[in-house]
N, C-alpha and C positions, 0 to 999 in steps of 0.2 A: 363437629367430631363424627365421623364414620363410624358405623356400627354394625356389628355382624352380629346375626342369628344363630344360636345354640347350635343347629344343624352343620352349617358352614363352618362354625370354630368345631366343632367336632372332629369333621372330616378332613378338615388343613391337619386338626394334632393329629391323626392317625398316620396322615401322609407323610407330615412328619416326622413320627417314631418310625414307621417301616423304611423311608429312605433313608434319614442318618446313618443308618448301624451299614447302610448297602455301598454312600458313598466312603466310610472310615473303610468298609473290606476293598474296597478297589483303589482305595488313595495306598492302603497298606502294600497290599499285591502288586500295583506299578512302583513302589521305592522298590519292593526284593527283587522283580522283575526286572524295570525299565520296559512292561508292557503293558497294557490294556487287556491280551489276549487271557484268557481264562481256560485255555482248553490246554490238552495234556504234549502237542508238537509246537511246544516254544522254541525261540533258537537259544536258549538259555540249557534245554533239554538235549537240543540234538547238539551242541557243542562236548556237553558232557560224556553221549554217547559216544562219539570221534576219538573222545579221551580216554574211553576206555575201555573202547577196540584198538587204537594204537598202541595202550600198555599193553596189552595182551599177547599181540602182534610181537612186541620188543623180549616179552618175557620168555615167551615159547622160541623165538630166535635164538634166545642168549642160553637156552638151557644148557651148554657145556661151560660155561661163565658162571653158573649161579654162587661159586664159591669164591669167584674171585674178585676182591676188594676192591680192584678200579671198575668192576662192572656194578658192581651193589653200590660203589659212591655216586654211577651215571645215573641209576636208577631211582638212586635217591634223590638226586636232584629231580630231575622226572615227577618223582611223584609228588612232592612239594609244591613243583611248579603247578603240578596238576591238581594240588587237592586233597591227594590222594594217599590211601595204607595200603599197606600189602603182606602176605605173609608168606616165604614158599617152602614147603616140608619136602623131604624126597620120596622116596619109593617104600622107606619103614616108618612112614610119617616122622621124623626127626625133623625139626625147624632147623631151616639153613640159614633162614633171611626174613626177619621182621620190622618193617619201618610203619611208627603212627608218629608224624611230628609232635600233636597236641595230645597228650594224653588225658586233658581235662574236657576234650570234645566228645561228643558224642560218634558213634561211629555204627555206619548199618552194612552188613554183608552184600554189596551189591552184585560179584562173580565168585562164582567157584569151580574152579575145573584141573583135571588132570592133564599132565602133558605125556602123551606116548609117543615114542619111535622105537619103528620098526617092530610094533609090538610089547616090546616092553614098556614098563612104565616108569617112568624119569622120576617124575614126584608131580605133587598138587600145589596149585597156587589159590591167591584166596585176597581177593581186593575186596577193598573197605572204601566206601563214600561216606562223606558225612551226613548228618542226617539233615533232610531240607525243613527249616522250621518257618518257611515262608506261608506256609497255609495256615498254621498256628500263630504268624505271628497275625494274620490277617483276621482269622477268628478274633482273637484279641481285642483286635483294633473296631472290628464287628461288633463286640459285645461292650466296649466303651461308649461306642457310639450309642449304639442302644442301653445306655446307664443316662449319659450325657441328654438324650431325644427325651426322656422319660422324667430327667431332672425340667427338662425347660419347660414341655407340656405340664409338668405338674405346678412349675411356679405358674405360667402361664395361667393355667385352669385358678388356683390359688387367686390371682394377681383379678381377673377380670369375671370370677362366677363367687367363687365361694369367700370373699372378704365382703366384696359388697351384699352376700346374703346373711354374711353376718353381722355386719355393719347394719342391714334392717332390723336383726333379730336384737340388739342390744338397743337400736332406737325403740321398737315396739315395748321393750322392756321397759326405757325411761318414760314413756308416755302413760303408762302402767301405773308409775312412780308420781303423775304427774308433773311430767317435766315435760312443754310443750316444745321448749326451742332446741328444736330436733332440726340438723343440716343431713343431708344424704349427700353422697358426693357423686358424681358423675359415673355413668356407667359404659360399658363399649360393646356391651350386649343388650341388643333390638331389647329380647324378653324381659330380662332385667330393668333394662330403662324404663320399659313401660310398668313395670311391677314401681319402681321407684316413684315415676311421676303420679301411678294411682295412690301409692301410700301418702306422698305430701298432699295429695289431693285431701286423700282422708284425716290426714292428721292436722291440715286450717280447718276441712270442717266442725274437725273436733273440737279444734282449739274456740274458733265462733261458736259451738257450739257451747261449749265449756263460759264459754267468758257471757252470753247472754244469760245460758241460766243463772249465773252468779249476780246478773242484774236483776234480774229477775225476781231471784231470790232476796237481794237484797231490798229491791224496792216493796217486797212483800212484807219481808220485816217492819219498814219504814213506815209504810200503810198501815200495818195492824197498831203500829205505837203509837203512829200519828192520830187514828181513829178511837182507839182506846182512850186517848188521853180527853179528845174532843169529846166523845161522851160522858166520860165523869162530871163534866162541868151542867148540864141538861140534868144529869141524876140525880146529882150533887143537891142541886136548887129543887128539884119535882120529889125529891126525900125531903127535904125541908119543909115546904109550903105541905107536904100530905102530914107530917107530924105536927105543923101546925092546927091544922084543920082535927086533925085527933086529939089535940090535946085541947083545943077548944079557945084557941087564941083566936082566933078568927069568929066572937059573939057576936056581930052584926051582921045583917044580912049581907050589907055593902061590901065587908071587907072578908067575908066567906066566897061574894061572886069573882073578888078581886083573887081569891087566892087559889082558885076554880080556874080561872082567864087562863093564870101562870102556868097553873099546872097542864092543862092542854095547849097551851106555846111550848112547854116544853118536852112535852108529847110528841108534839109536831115538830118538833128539832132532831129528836129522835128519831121519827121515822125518816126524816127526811135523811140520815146519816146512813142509817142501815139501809135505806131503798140506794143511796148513790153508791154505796159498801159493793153492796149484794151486782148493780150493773156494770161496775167498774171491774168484780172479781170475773163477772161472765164473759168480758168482752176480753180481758187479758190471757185470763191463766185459761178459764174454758173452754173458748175460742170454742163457743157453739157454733153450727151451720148456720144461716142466715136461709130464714125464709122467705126468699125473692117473689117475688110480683110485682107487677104493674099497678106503683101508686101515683097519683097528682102531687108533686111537690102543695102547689097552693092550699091543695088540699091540710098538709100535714103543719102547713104553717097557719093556716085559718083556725087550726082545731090547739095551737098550740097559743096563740095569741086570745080563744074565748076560754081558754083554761086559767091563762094570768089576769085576764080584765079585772075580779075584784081584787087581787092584788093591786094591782096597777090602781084601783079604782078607791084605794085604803090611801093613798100617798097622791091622789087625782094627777096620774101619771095619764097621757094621751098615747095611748096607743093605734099607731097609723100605719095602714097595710097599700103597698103599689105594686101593682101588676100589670105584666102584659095581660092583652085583652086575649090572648089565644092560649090552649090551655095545652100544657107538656106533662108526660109522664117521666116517670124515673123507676130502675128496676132494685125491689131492696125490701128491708123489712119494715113496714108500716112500724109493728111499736117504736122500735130499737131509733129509728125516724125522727119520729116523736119528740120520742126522749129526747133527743141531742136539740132539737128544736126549743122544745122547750127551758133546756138547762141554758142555751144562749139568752132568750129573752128572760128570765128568772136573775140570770147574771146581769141584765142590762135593768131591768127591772128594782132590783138590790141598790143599784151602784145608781141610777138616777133620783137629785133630788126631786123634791112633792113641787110638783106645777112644774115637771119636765116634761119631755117628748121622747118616745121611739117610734124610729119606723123602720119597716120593716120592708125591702124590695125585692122582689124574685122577677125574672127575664131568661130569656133562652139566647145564646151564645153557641151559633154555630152546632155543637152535638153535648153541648153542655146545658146544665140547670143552674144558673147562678143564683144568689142571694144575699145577701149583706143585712145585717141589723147594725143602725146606728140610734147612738143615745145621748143625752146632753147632760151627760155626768162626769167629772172630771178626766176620765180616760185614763189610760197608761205611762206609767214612768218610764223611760228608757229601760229599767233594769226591772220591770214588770212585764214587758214586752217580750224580754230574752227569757221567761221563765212563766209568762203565762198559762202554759200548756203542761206543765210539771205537775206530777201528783199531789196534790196537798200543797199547794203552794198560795199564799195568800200576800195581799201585798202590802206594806206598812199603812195605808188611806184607803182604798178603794176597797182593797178583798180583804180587808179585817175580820174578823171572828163576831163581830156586831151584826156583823150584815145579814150572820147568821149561816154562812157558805160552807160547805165541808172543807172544802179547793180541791174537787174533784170534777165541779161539773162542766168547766172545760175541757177538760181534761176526755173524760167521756167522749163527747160533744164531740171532741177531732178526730176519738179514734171512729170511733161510732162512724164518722163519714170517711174516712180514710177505708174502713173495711168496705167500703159500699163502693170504693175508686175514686173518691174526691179529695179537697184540700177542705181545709179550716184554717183561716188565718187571721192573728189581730195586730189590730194596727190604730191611727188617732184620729179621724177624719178631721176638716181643714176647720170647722165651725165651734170647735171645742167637744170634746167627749169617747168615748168610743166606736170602731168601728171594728165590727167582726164579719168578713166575708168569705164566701165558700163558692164551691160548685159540687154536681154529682153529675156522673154523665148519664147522658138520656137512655130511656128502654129501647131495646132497636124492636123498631117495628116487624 
C-alpha cells in the first residue's frame, strides 16, 4: 500500500481547498454565461447593449406616439422580447407609459434620459434591466465548493492522521490496563506507519517482557517453597539429635559420637542448600558481570575432580581423568567454572553405585573446549531427560532427596556455561549410565 508523507498530504488538501471553490465559480459562470471568459466584453454584454441602444433609438422616434395604444402595445412587445421595463413621464413628469412584466423580479435603472426637440422638452424616459445575479450566483457556487473541499479535507485528515492517532491512544491506554492483544490497523501516512510499527515494536517487547518476568517470578516463588521445604527436613532432624544430646539420651560415648556424625551431615546438607540457593539466585536474578580471564579448562576440571576424591573415595568410586596432550585456554570466570564443574561430577558422583567409575574427557574441537563426564550409574529416564535442567527437579531413582541433591545443581551447571557461550547437555551413553557433555568456546588469542 502507497504511502504519503504528512508534507505531501498537506499540500494536495490545500490544493484542494483552494481549487474546488475556483472550479464551482467557473463551472457556475459558464451555465449563466455559456463562456469561460471572465472579463467585462462578453457577447452576452454587448448583445444587451444593442438592446438598449435600439429601444432608445425606437422611443425617442416614436415620441409623437407615446399616447398611442398601438404604439405602447409595439413597444411592449419589444420590451418583453427584450427583457426589458420602461417608464415614460412627459414634460410635468406625469407617467404616460409604464411596462415591468414581472413584478416579483428584481429591477435596476440601467438609462435615464430626456427627449428634446427643438428645444423643448417632450418628457423623460427611464429603462429598467433586470438585475444580473450571475456573479452571485457564482460566489455561491464558490463558497459551496469551498464548504464541500473543507468537508472532504477534513474527513480525509479525519480518515488517514487523526483515527489512527487515536486508535494509538486508546491502545496505549489498554496496555495501561494490561491488556497486551493490541491490533493497530494499517496506516497511509509514511510518519504514522512508522510511529505504528515502533509502537508494536514496543508493545511485543513489553508483552516478552511482561510474560518472562511472570516466569521469573513465578519460578522464584517455586524456588523459595521448594527450598524452604528442603530444609525443614536437615532442621528438622539437627533440632532432634541437638535435644537429644541436651537432654542426655545420648550417655555413651558411642552413641553421643553417633549423634555428633548426624548433626554435622546435617550441617553439611544445609550448607550445601544455601551455597547452591545463594549461586543459583546470582547467576538468575543478579546476573552479575562475569569476571573473564584466561583460564585452562584442565585446569578447572583437575581441581574439581581432587575436591570430590574423598567423596568419590567414601563409596571407592574410580575417578578417571583423559586429556589431550596439548593444553587450551577458555575466557570466563575461574570460580563460577568451577562450580559448574564441580556440581556435574558431585551429580555423577551421588548417582554412581560404590565400585563404579567416572571419567572424565576434555579435547579441543576446532575453536571449541569440549568435555563430557560419563558414569556407571543408572542414567536417565526418558522423562528425566526432558526435565533434567529444571529448577528443583529430581527424578523418582536417581535425583531422589536421598542422594542428598537440592535439584539445582544442574541446573546451575548449564546456565553457568551457557553464560560463558557454551552448551550443557545430558543424555545415556551406549555402556549403561550417564553422560553429560558440553563445550565453551576457546580465549582468542
Amino acid at each position: 500500500m502507497r504511502t504519503l508523507r504528512i508534507r505531501r498530504f498537506t499540500v494536495l488538501g490545500l490544493l484542494f481547498i483552494f481549487s474546488l471553490p475556483w472550479i464551482f465559480f467557473v463551472a457556475a459562470h459558464f451555465m449563466q454565461t455559456n463562456t469561460l471568459s471572465l472579463g467585462e466584453d462578453q457577447p452576452q454584454d454587448t448583445k444587451l447593449k444593442q438592446q438598449l441602444t435600439g429601444m432608445i433609438q425606437r422611443i425617442e422616434s416614436g415620441a409623437g406616439s407615446w399616447t398611442d395604444p398601438n404604439w405602447q402595445n409595439q413597444l411592449q412587445i419589444q420590451l418583453r422580447e427584450a427583457n426589458m421595463a420602461a417608464a415614460i413621464m412627459d414634460a410635468s413628469n406625469e407617467e404616460i407609459y409604464r411596462f415591468k412584466p414581472e413584478r416579483s423580479r428584481a429591477w435596476s435603472k440601467s438609462e435615464q434620459f430626456s427627449i428634446i426637440e427643438d428645444g423643448r422638452l417632450l418628457g423623460r424616459v427611464v429603462l429598467y434591466m433586470p438585475n444580473s445575479n450571475s456573479n452571485a450566483v457564482s460566489l455561491i457556487a464558490a463558497f459551496a465548493g469551498l464548504l464541500l473541499a473543507l468537508f472532504i479535507a477534513g474527513a480525509g485528515m479525519r480518515r488517514y492522521m487523526l483515527k489512527p492517532l487515536d486508535t494509538m491512544s486508546i491502545a496505549a491506554r489498554q496496555i495501561a490496563a494490561g491488556d497486551w492483544n493490541v491490533q493497530l490497523p494499517s496506516a497511509r501516512i509514511t510518519e504514522i506507519a512508522e510511529v505504528r510499527d515502533g509502537f508494536n515494536m514496543m508493545v511485543q517487547g513489553l508483552r516478552l517482557s511482561h510474560q518472562k518476568q511472570a516466569e521469573l517470578e513465578e519460578e522464584r516463588r517455586f524456588v523459595i517453597a521448594a527450598v524452604a521445604h528442603d530444609l525443614r527436613t536437615p532442621l528438622f532432624s539437627l533440632r532432634g539429635y541437638l535435644d537429644g544430646i541436651e537432654q542426655g539420651i545420648a550417655q555413651s560415648p558411642e552413641k553421643l559420637a553417633k549423634y555428633v556424625a548426624v548433626c554435622k551431615e546435617k550441617s553439611a546438607q544445609l550448607d550445601l542448600l544455601v551455597e547452591e540457593l545463594f549461586t543459583f539466585t546470582k547467576i538468575e536474578y543478579l546476573e552479575a558481570e562475569l569476571s573473564a580471564s584466561a583460564i585452562n579448562l584442565r585446569t578447572i576440571l583437575q581441581k574439581a575432580i581432587d575436591s570430590l576424591k574423598p567423596l568419590a573415595g567414601k563409596k571407592q568410586i574410580s575417578l578417571i581423568m583423559n586429556h589431550a596432550a596439548e593444553d587450551f585456554e577458555i575466557a570466563g570466570d575461574a570460580h563460577l567454572l568451577e562450580r559448574a564443574m564441580n556440581n556435574l561430577l558431585d551429580n555423577a558422583v551421588r548417582h554412581t553405585p560404590p565400585n563404579g567409575r567416572i571419567e572424565v574427557q576434555c579435547c579441543r574441537e576446532d575453536h571449541k573446549a569440549v568435555f563430557t563426564v560419563m558414569d556407571t550409574g543408572p542414567g536417565f529416564t526418558v522423562k528425566e531427560l526432558q526435565r533434567v535442567f529444571e529448577p528443583l527437579y529430581r527424578g523418582e531413582v536417581s535425583r531422589n532427596r536421598s542422594t542428598g541433591g537440592a535439584g539445582l545443581g544442574l541446573t546451575i551447571s548449564r546456565r553457568i556455561i551457557r553464560r560463558h557461550g557454551g552448551e550443557l547437555i545430558a543424555a545415556n551413553h551406549s555402556e549403561q549410565g550417564a553422560l553429560l557433555s558440553g563445550w565453551l568456546p576457546l580465549a582468542i588469542c
